[in-house]
N, C-alpha and C positions, 0 to 999 in steps of 0.2 A: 504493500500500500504506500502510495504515496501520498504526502502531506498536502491539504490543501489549504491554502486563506481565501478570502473574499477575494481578492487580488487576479491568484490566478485560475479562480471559475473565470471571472470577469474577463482575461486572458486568451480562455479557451474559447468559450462562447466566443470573440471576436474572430481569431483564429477558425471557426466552426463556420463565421456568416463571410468572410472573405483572409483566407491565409497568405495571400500576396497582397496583401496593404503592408505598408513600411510598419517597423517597428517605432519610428514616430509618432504617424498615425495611430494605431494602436494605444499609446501611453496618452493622448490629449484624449481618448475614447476613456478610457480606464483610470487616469491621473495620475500618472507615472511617466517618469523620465524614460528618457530613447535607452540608457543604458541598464536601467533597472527591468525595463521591459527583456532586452537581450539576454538578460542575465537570466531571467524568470523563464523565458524560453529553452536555455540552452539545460539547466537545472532540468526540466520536464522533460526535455529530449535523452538525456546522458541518464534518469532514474528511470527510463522508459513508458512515460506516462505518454509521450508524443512518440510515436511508430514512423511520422509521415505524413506529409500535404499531397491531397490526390488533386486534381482537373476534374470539374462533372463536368462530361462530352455528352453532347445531344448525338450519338451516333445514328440516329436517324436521319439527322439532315448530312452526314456522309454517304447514305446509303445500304446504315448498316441495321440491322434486327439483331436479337440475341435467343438461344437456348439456354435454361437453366436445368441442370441436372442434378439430382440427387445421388448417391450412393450409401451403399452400407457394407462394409467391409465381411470375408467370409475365408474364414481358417486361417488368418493372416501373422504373418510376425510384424513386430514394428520396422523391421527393415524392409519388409516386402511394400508395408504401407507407404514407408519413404520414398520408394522408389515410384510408387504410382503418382504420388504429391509433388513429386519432381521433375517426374515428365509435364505434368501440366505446367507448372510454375514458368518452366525453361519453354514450353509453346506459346510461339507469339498470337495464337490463335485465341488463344485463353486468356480471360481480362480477369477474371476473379478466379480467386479460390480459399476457400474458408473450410473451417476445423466447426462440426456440428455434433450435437449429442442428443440422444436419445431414439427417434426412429430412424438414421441416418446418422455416417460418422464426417461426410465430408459436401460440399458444392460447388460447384464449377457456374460458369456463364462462358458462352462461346458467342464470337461477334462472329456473324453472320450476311451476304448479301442474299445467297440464296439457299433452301431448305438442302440443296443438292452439295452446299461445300459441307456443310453441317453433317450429313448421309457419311461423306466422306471421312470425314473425320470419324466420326463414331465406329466407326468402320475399321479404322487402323485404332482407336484405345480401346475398341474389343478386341481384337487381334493380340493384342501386346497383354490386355489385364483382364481378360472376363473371367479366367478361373479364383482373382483375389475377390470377387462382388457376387453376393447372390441377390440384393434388389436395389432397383435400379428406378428412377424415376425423372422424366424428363416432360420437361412443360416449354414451350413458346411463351416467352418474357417479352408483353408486348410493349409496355410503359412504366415510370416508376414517376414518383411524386416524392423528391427529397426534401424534409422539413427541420430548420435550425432546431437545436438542443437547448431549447429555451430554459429544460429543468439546471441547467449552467447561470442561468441570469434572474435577477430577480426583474428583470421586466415582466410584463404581464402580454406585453400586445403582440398579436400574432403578425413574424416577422415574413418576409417575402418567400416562399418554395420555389424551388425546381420543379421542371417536368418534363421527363425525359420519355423522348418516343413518339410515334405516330406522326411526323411531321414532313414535311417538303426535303428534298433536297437542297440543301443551299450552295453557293456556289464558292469552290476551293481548287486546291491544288496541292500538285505534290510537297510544293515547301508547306504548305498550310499542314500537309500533314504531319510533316517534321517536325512543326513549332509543338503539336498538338501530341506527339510523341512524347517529347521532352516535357513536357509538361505533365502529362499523365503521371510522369514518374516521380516528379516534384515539381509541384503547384509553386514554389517559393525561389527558385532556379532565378538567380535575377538577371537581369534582361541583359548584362555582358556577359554574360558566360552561355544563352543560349545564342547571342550575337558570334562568340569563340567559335563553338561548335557547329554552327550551320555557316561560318565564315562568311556571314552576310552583316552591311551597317545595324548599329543598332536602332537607328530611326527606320529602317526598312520592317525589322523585328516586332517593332512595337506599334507600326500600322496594320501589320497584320492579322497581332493578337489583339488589338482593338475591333478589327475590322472581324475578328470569327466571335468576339462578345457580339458586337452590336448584331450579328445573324443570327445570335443565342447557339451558334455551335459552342461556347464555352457560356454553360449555366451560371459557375460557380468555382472556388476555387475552396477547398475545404480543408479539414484535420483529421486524420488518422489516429484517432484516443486508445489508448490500452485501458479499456474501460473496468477490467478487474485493479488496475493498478489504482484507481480514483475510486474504487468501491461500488463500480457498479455491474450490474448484468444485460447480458442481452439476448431476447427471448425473439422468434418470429413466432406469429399465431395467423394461423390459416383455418380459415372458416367457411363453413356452409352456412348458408342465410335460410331461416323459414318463409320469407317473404323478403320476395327482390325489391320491392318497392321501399325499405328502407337505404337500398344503395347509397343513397347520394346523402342521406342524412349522418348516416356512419363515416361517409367519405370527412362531411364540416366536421363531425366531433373528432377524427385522426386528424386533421388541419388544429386545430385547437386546444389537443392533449399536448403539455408539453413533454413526456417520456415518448410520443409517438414520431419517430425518425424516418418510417419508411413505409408509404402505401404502394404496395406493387399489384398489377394489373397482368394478369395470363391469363392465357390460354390453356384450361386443364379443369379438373372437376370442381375446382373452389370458386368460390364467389367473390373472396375477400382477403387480403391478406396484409398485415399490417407487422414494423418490426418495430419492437420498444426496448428502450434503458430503461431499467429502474435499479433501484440500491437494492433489492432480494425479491425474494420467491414471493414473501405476503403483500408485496404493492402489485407482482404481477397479477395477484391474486387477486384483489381490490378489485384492478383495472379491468380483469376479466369476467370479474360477476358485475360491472356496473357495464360493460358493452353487452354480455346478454339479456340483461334485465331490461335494458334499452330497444337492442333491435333485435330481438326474438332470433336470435342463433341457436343453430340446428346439433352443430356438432365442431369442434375444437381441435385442431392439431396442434400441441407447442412442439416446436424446436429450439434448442438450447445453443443459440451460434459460440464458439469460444475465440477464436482468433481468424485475423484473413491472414493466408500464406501469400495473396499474393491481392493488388487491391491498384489495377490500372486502368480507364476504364476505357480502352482503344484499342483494337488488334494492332 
């Protein structure tokens, strides 16, 4: 566990609604010096409370869809597991991958143009590991709604979301993809050092990642929490609904909960699925008898996320 003050919630939470704002910035937000903010940063990073700044990419407006897969490991050693977790990690095909418990031990997301590269792939990590998995489960991840972690701030007011998916093509390029590379991987990369690396001006650099904001190809620029290290947990619940017509009312109250981080939208037998922080098992508990006493839910699946092995979100 790591120690927290007022300070640096107020830290994170900034960190959480934009991670490439200067640490200037940040301390005239928070009331703290340029250096005392650095300091506070580098502390959270070095005790591993901070993992990492990702880029939320609307890979949609590139042309891209995703598949999320389930598994659940079958006769396995922990070496044999490593080896499956590492082939993913190291495929550029593969933008997530997370450490789950309970019906499932692991998850994947595969960026996609068409259902036919997806085939393919599937195709070659059956080949390589279907005797370590006996269930398997994959859904079409058609959209996702990412919302600040307001339980970090003592603000009240519900702050701006993401919403990733179902959108236009917008119009790029291959250095657009480059910028959008490097960035995936650290959202905080500053603007000379992705000027080094792609050996292009730095005012060239920063017309362009202005120019993939203003297309909303770049939603957001976030924080990677080690959320056991700050004491808290992270649960996904997937739901069947008794009556669809609460959809959209379920939808305002996950906008509005602040432990609610992640409404996702597939394609697969669930209706609903939402992922949340909280400090332990009895707030999840709370949470979940006050969303079915509200919109008559039929049936529950929790998953228990533990860690992302890998958390880029671009092929």
């Amino acid at each position: 566990m790591v120690k927290l003050d007022l300070k640096d919630k107020k830290l994170l939470y900034e960190l959480d609604k934009n991670s490439r704002q200067s640490n200037s910035e940040i301390g005239k937000k928070i009331r703290l010096n340029k250096n005392t903010v650095n300091y506070k940063i580098k502390r959270l990073e070095n005790e591993g409370a901070i993992l990492g700044y990702y880029t939320v990419i609307d890979n949609s407006k590139l042309g891209y869809f995703s598949f999320r897969s389930y598994l659940k490991f079958f006769n396995t050693t922990a070496e044999q597991e490593e080896k499956v977790i590492n082939w993913l990690i190291k495929d550029d095909r593969v933008s997530v991958v997370s450490k789950i418990e309970t019906i499932y031990d692991f998850m994947f997301m595969i960026w996609v143009k068409n259902v036919y590269e997806f085939d393919e792939f599937w195709k070659e990590f059956k080949r390589k590991f279907r005797k370590y998995f006996w269930n398997e489960k994959v859904d079409v991840f058609t959209s996702v709604y990412h919302f600040k972690r307001r339980y970090l701030s003592e603000e009240n007011k519900i702050e701006s979301f993401e919403f990733i998916g179902e959108n236009k093509i917008a119009e790029h390029d291959k250095f657009d993809l480059k910028i959008l590379r490097l960035l995936a991987k650290n959202a905080r990369m500053p603007l000379i050092e992705i000027s080094k690396r792609l050996k292009t001006p730095p005012r060239t650099v920063a017309f362009r990642i202005k120019r993939l904001e203003k297309n909303k190809v770049i939603q957001a620029y976030r924080v990677n929490i080690n959320l056991e290290k700050i004491g808290y947990e992270y649960y996904k619940l997937n739901m069947i609904l008794n009556d669809f017509e609460n959809y959209n009312k379920l939808l305002e109250f996950s906008k509005n909960h602040p432990n609610i981080i992640y409404f996702d939208r597939t394609l697969s037998e669930l209706d609903f699925e939402i992922d949340v922080e909280v400090k332990n098992r009895q707030e999840l508990l709370k949470l979940l008898k006050e969303v079915k006493s509200e919109f008559h839910v039929r049936s529950v699946e929790i998953l228990s996320f533990k860690e992302y092995y890998k958390l880029e979100l671009l092929p």
